[in-house]
C-alpha positions as CSV (number, residue, x, y, z in Angstrom):
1,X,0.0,0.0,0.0
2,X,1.2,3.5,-0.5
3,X,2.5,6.1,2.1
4,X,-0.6,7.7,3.6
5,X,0.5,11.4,2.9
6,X,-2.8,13.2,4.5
7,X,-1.8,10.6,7.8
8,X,1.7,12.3,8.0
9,X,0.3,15.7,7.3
10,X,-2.2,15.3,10.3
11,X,0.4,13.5,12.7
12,X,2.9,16.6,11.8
13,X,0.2,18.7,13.2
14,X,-0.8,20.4,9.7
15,X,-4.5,20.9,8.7
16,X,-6.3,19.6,6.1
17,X,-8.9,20.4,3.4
18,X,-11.6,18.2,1.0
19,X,-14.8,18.2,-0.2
20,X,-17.1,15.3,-0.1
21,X,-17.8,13.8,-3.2
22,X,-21.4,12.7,-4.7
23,X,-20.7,12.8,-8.6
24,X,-19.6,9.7,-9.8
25,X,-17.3,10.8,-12.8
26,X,-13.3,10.4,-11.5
27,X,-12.5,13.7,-13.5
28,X,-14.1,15.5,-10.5
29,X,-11.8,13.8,-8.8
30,X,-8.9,14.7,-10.6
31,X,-10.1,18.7,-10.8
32,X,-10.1,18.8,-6.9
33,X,-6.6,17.5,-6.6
34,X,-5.7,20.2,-9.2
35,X,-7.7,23.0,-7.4
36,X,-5.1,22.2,-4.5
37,X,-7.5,20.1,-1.5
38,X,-5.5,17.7,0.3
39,X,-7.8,15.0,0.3
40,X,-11.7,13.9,-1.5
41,X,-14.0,11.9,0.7
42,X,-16.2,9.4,-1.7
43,X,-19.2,9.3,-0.6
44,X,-20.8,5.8,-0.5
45,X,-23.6,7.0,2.2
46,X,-25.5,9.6,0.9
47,X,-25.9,9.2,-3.4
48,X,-25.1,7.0,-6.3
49,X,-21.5,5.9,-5.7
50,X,-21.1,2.1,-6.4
51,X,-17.7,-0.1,-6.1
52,X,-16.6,0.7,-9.5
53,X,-16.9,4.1,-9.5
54,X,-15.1,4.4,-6.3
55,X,-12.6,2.0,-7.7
56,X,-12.2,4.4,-10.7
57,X,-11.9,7.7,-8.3
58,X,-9.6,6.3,-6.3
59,X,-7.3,5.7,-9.2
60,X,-7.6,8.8,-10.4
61,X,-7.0,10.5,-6.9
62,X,-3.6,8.5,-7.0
63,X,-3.1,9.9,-10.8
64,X,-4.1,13.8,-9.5
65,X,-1.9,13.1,-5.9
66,X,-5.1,13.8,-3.6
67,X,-5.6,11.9,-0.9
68,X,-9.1,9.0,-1.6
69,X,-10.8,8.8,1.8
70,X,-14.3,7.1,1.1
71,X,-17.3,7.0,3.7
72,X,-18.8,3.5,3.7
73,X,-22.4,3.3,4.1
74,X,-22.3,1.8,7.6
75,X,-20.2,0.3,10.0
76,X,-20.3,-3.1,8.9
77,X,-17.0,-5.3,8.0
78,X,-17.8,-6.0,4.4
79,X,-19.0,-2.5,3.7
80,X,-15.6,-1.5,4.8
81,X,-13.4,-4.6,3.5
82,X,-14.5,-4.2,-0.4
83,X,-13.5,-0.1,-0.5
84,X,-9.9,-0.9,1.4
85,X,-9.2,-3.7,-1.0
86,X,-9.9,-1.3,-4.1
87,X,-7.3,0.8,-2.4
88,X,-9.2,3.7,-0.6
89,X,-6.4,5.6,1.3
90,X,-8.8,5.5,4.5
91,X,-12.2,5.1,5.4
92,X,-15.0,7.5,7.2
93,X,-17.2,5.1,9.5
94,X,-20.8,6.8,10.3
95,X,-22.5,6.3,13.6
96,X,-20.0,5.5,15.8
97,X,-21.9,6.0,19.5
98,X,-19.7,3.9,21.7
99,X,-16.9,1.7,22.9
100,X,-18.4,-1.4,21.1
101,X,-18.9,0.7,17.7
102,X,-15.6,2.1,17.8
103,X,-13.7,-1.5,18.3
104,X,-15.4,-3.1,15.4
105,X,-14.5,-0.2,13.1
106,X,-11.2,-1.1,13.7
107,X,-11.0,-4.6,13.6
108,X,-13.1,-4.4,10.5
109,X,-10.1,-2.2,9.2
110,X,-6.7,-3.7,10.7
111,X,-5.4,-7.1,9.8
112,X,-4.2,-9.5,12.9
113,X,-3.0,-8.6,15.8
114,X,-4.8,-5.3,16.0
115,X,-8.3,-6.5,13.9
116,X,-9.6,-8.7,12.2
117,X,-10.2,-7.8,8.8
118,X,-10.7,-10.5,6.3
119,X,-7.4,-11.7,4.5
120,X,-6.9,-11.1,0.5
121,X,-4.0,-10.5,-1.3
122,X,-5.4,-10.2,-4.7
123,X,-6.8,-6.6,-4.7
124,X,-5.8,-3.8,-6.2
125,X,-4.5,-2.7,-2.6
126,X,-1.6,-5.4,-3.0
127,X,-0.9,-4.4,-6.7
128,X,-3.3,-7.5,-7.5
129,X,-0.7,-10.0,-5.5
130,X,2.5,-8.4,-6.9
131,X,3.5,-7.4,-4.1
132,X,5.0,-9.2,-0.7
133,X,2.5,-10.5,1.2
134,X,4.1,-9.8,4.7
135,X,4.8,-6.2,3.5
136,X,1.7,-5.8,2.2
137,X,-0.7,-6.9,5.8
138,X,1.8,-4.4,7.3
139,X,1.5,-1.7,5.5
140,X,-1.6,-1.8,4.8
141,X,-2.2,-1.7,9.0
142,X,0.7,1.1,9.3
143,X,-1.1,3.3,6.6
144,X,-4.9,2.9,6.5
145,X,-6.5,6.0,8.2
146,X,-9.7,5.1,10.5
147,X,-11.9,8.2,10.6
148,X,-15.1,7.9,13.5
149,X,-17.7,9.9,12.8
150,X,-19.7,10.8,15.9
151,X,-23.0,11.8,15.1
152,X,-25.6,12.2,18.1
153,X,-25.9,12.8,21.4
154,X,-25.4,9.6,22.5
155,X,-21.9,9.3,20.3
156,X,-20.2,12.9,22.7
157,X,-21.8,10.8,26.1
158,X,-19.6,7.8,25.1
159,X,-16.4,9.8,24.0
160,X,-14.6,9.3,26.7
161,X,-14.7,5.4,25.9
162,X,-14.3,6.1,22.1
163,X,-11.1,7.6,22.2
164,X,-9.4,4.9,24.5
165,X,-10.1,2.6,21.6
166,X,-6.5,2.6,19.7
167,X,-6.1,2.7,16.1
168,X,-8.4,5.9,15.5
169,X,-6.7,8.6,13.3
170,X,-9.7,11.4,13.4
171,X,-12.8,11.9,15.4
172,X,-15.3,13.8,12.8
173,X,-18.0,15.4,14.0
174,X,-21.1,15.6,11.8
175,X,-22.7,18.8,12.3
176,X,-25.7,18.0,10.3
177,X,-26.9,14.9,12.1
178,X,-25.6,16.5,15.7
179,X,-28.3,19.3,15.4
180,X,-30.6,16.6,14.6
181,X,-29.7,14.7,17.9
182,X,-30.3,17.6,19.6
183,X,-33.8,18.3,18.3
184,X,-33.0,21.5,16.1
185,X,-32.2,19.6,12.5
186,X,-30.5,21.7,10.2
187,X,-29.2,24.7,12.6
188,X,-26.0,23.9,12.8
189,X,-24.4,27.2,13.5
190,X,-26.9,27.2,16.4
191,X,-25.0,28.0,20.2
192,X,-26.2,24.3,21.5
193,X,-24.5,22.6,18.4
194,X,-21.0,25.0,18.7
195,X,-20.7,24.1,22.1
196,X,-21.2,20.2,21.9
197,X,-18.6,20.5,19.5
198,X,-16.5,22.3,21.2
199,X,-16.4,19.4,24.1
200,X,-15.7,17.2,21.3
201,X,-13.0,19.5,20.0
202,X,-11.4,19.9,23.5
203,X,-11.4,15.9,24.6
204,X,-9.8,14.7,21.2
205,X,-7.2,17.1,21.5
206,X,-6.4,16.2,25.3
207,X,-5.8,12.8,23.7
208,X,-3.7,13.9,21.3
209,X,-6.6,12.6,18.5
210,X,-7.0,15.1,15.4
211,X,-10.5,16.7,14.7
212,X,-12.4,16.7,11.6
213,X,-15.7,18.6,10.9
214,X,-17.7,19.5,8.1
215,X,-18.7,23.3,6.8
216,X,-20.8,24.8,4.1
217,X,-19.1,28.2,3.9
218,X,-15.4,29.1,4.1
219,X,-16.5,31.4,6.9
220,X,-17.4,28.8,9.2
221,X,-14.6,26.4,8.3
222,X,-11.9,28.6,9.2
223,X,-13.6,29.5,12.1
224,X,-13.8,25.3,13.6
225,X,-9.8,25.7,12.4
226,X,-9.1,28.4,14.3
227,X,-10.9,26.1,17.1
228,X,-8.4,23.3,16.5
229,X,-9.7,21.0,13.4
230,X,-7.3,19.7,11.6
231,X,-9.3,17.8,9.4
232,X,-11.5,19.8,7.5
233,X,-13.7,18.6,4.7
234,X,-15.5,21.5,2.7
235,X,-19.0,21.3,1.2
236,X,-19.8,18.6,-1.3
237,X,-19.1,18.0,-5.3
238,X,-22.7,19.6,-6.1
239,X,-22.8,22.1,-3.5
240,X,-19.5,23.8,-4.6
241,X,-21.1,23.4,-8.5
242,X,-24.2,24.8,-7.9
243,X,-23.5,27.8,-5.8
244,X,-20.7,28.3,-8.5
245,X,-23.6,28.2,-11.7
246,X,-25.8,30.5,-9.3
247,X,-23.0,32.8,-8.8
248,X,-22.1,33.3,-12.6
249,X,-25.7,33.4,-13.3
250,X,-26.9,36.3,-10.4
251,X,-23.9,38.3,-12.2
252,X,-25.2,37.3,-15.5
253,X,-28.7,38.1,-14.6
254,X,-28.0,41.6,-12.8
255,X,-26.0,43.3,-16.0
């Protein structure tokens, strides 16, 4: 498996910056790593993405040197098995809301002794058996980023136990589904939703585990970095298109 670049960027204390993906086309893929963004989260969860697209953005990630994370639909071993065998760089795990959750996301990503992830060799992640075995299971354990994402209420209770689970890389908080939890879907800049993640924000840190967090405008995103998250994903594919057509349009419109 590769060196994990955006791992070593996060471990050196830098902070980090991608959008979330939901067009299936690899040249998006390819213009993000060109606009500059450190890193592209695929999104399996929420749109069309199948295997073979995210096969096919991965690749072309590699070719554009960003950074393929991809958010599996759930936290469920084969879910997480078939994107890490395609070669995903690391892997976004949704609904993570204690101890138990946390330990099978990573044993669903680590091969023996730290998990118990399911054992193939021929995968694109070993460049299809070409390369050592024994290098290969340790690597792939060495480079793999594990990204939690707590979501509710019931995920910041449990924190404490989630981060004395080892082998997790980032603690993402989703705003979205937190203001949700908290009765108030949708107001995420809202004081109740800033200060549960703020408590989030303040225990990761104490534990020397990086942040990541999610932010429609740039406003916002610089303002959770000045905060302390290091892992900062920035709007989504369509989002970023569609404010851009609206944009050129208003200006357009207006002369």
């Amino acid at each position: 498996m590769k060196k994990n670049i955006l791992k070593e960027a996060l471990q050196n204390g830098k902070t980090v910056f991608g959008p979330f993906l939901k067009f299936t086309d690899p040249a998006v893929v390819e213009i993000m790593g060109h606009a500059g963004f450190d890193f592209v989260i695929i999104d399996q969860e929420h749109g069309p993405i199948s295997t073979q697209n995210t096969q096919n953005m991965i690749r072309a990630a590699e070719a554009a040197g960003i950074t393929p994370i991809v958010r599996v639909d759930k936290n469920e071993e084969t879910s997480i098995l078939r994107v890490l065998d395609i070669g995903a760089h690391g892997v976004e795990i949704p609904q993570i809301n204690c101890k138990g959750d946390a330990i099978q996301a990573v044993n669903s990503v680590k091969y023996s002794p730290q998990g118990f992830r399911g054992v193939c060799r021929y995968v694109r992640a070993a460049n299809y058996s070409s390369m050592d075995k024994f290098q290969y299971f340790e690597s792939a354990n060495k480079e793999t980023m594990i990204i939690t994402h707590i979501e509710g209420i019931k995920g910041i209770n449990n924190l404490d136990e989630i981060l004395s689970v080892e082998g997790i890389d980032v603690i993402f908080i989703g705003p979205y589904d937190l203001s949700q939890s908290l009765g108030i879907p949708g107001k995420v800049n809202d004081p109740l939703v800033e200060l549960k993640m703020k408590e989030v924000i303040t225990k990761c840190r104490k534990n020397n585990i990086a942040v990541g967090t999610f932010a429609d405008d740039t406003e916002t995103a610089k303002f959770w970095v000045s905060l302390g998250v290091q892992y900062m994903s920035f709007s989504v594919d369509v989002g970023i298109l569609c404010n851009a057509c609206s944009g050129i349009f208003d200006e357009l419109k207006n002369k």
